[in-house]
C-alpha positions in Angstrom: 90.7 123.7 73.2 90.8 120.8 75.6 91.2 121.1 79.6 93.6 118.2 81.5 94.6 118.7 85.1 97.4 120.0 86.9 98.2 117.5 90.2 100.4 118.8 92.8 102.3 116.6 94.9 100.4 116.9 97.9 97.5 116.5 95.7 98.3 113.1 94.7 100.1 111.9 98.6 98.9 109.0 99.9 96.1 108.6 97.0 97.6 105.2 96.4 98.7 101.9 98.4 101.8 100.3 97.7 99.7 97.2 96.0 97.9 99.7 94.1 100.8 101.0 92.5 102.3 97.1 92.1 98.9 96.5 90.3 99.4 99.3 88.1 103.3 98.9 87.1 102.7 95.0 86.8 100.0 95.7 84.6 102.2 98.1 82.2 105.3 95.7 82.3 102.7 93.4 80.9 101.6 95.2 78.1 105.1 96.0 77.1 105.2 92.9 77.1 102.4 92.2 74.8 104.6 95.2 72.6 103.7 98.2 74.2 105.7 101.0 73.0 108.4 101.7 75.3 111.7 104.0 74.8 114.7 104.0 77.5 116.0 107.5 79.1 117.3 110.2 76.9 120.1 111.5 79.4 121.5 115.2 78.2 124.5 116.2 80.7 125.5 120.3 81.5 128.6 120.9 82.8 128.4 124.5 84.3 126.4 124.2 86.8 126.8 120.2 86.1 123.2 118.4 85.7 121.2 115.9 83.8 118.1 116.7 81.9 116.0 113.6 81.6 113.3 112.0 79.2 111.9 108.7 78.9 107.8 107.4 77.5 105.6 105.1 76.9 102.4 104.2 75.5 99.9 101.7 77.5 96.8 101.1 76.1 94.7 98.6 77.5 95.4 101.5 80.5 94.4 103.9 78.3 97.4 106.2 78.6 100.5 107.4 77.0 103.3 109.4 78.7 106.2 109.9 81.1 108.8 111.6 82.6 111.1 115.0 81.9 113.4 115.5 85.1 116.0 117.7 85.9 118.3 116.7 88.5 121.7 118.6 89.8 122.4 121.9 88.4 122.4 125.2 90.4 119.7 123.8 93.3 121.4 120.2 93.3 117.8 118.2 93.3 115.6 116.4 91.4 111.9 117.9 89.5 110.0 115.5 88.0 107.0 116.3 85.5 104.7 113.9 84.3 102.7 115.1 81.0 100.4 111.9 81.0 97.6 111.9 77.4 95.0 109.9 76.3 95.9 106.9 74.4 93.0 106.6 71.9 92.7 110.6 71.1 96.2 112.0 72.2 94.5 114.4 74.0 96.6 115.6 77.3 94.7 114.5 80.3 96.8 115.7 83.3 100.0 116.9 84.2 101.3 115.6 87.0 104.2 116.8 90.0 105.8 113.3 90.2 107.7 114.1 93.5 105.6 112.3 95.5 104.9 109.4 93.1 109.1 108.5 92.4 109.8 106.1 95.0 106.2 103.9 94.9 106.3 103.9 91.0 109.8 102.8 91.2 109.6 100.5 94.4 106.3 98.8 91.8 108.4 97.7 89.1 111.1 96.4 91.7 108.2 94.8 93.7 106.8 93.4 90.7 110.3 91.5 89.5 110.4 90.1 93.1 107.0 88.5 92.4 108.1 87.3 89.1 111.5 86.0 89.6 112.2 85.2 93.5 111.1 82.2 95.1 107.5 81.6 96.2 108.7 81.0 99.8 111.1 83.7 100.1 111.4 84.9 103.3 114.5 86.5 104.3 114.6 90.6 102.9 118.2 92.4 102.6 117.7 96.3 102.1 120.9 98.2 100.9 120.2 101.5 100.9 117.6 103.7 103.4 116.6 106.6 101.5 113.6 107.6 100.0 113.7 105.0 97.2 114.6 102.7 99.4 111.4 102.9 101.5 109.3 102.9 98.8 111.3 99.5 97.5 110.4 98.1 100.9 107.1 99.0 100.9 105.5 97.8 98.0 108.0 94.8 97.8 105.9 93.7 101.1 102.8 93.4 99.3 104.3 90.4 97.3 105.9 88.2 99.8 105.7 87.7 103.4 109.0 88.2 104.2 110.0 87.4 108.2 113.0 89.2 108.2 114.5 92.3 107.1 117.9 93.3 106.9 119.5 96.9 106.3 122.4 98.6 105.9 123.6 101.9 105.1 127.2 103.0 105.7 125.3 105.7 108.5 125.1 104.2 111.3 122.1 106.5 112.1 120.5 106.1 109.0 120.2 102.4 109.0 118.8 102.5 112.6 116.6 105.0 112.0 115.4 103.6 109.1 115.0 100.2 110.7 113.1 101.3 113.5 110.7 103.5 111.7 109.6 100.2 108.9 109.8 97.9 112.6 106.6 99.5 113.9 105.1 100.0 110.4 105.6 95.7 109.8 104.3 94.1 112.6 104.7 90.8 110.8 108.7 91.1 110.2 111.3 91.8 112.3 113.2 94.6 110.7 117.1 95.7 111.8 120.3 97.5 111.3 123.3 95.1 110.5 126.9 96.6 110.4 127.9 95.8 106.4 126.1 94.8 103.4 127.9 90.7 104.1 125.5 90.6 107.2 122.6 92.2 105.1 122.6 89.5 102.1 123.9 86.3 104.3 121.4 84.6 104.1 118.8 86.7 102.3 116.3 85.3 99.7 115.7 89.0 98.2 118.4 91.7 98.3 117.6 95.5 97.4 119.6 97.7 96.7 119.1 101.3 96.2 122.0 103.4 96.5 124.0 106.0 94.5 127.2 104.0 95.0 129.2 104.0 91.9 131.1 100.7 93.0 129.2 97.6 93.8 127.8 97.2 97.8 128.3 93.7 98.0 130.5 90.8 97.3 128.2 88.8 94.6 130.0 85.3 95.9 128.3 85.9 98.8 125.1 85.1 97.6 123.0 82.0 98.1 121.6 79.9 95.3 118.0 80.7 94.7 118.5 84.2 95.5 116.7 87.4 93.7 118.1 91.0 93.3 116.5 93.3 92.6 119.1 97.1 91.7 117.4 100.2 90.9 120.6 102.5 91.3 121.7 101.2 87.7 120.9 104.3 85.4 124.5 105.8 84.6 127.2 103.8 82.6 130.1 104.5 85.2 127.7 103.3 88.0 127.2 100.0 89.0 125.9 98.8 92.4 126.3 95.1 91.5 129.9 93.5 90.9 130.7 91.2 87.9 130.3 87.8 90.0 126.9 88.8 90.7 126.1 89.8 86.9 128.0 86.4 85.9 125.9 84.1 88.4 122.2 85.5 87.4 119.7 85.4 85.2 119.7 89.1 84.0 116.3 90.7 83.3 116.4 94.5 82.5 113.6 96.7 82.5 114.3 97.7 78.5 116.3 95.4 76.7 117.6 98.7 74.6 118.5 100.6 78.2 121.2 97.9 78.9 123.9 99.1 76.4 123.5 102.5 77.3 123.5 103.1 80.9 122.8 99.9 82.5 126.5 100.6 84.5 126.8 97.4 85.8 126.1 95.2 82.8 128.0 97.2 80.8 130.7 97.0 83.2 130.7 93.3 83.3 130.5 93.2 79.3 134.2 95.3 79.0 135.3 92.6 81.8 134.0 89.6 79.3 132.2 88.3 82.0 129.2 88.2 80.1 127.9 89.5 76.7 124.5 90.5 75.3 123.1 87.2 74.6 123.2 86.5 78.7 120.4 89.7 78.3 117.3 86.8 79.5 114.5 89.0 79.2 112.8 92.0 79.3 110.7 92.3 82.6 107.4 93.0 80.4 108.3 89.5 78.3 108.2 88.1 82.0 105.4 89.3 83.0 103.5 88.7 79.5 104.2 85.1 79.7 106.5 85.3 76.4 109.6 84.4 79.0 110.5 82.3 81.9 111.2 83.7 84.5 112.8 81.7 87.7 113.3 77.8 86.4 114.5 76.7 89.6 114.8 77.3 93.2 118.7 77.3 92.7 119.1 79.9 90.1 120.5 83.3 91.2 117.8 86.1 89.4 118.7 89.7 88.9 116.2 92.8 87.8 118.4 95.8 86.3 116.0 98.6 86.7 117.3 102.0 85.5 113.4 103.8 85.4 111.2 103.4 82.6 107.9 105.2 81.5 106.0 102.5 81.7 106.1 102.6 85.8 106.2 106.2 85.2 103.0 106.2 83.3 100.8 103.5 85.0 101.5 105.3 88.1 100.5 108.7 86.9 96.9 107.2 85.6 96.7 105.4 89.2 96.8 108.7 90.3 95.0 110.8 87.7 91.7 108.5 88.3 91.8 108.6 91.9 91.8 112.5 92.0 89.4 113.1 89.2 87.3 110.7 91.6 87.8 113.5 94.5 87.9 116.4 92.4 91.4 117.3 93.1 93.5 119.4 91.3 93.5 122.6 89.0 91.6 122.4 85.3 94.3 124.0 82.3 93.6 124.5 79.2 95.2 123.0 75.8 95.4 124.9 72.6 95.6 121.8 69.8 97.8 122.3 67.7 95.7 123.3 64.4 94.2 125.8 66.1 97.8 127.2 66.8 98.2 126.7 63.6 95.7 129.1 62.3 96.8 132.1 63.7 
């Protein structure tokens, strides 16, 4: 019998900063990169009532910690549960299990925050947000731990939502000037970073549109018949997914772009982790056009949980369970 802990959501809110959580993810992707195992999403579909049921792992380490996600998302409530069984790496043991409601967006917005680090420019200044929901704050605010960005763009087809949205992140960032723009054109003109983080099945933005030197970083791109970025943008960029083996299956718009021959799999650059790990370049000039394809991996998924499970076993928080191993199970 071993004990782990049960973390709630509010248990873990606000346990983390935004860097934090970019130190933890960058330091996953880098270990994948050192060959880390990593697997993408497993993705099983229902049709009555329609929704996913969603799996995806990996081991870290040098963090000490293996794990990941199992979500369910649709079906009869029409929302997303995330669980987060998170084990020792060295004895297997379950350490926590983890309500990863609260943690989504700033795992997510890490490993976006940590390709803008790794493949936009060094003097990047100009932000375009597509997208204000609640992965698209958390893109926003751990992407401005990496670059002092001046500017800040968003859109969102609601009027209300993009305003709202601007105003809120305008008097959190005193340093940038955040606001609404009408269309995704007058979000990217211009912009040395664009986010997007949408649901949109079709692509938000016209890809010719973008200026050389220019990163992107799309983290709606986990469904095969959904791509938020259009074939001129896939064709101009250096491509770096999260999981090379992710691509084929659900990375929508690089599939998309394949069927189109725009592109095949040897314009696949890199994994993020081989970017981070120093076993890939990443941006070779201030010209090139970078894009990060990031669908949701478990290495975020399991840094972040570890972020989290130290800092509460620091403060005590949480409820002790118990674990029967499995040859004790066995005996009875």
């Amino acid at each position: 019998m071993t004990t782990a802990r049960f973390l709630t959501s509010s248990d873990v809110a606000d346990l983390a900063s935004p860097a934090e959580y970019v130190d933890a993810v960058r330091a996953g992707y880098r270990q994948r990169g050192e060959g880390a195992a990593a697997e993408p999403r497993s993705t099983l579909r229902n049709d009555d009532p329609p929704g996913m049921l969603f799996s995806y792992a990996a081991i870290l380490p040098d963090t000490g910690a293996m794990g990941g996600y199992m979500y369910a998302a649709g079906f009869g409530e029409v929302d997303a549960w995330f669980v987060t069984p998170l084990f020792d790496a060295e004895s297997g043991e379950p350490l926590a299990l983890v309500d990863g409601a609260h943690m989504n967006p700033f795992k997510t917005g890490a490993a976006g925050a940590v390709a803008v680090d790794e493949l936009a420019r060094d003097d990047a200044t100009n932000l375009a947000v597509i997208g204000t929901g609640a992965q698209a704050r958390g893109q926003l605010k751990t992407t401005m731990t990496v670059r002092d960005f001046e500017t800040v763009n968003v859109y969102s087809p609601t009027k209300e939502n993009r305003e709202s949205f601007a105003a809120e992140m305008n008097r959190r960032y005193d340093d940038a000037a955040v606001g609404a723009v009408a269309s995704s054109a007058a979000a990217v003109e211009n912009a040395d970073v664009v986010i997007t983080a949408t649901t949109a099945a079709d692509p938000v933005f016209d890809g010719d549109l973008l200026e050389p030197g220019t990163h992107v970083t799309a983290m709606g791109q986990y469904h095969p018949e959904k791509r938020e970025l259009d074939h001129t943008t896939i064709e101009r960029a250096t491509y770096v997914p999260d999981l090379r083996d992710r691509v084929s299956q659900d990375a929508g718009s690089f599939i998309s772009a394949m069927a189109a021959g725009v592109v095949d799999e040897e314009d696949i650059h890199a994994e993020l982790g081989e970017v981070v790990a120093g076993a890939a370049d990443g941006r070779t000039s201030d010209d090139e056009i970078t894009v990060f394809d990031s669908g949701g991996t478990g290495i975020e998924t399991t840094a972040g949980a570890y972020l989290l499970y130290e800092k509460a076993m620091e403060r005590d928080l949480g409820t002790e369970i118990e674990f029967a191993p499995a040859s004790e199970a066995l005996q009875g």
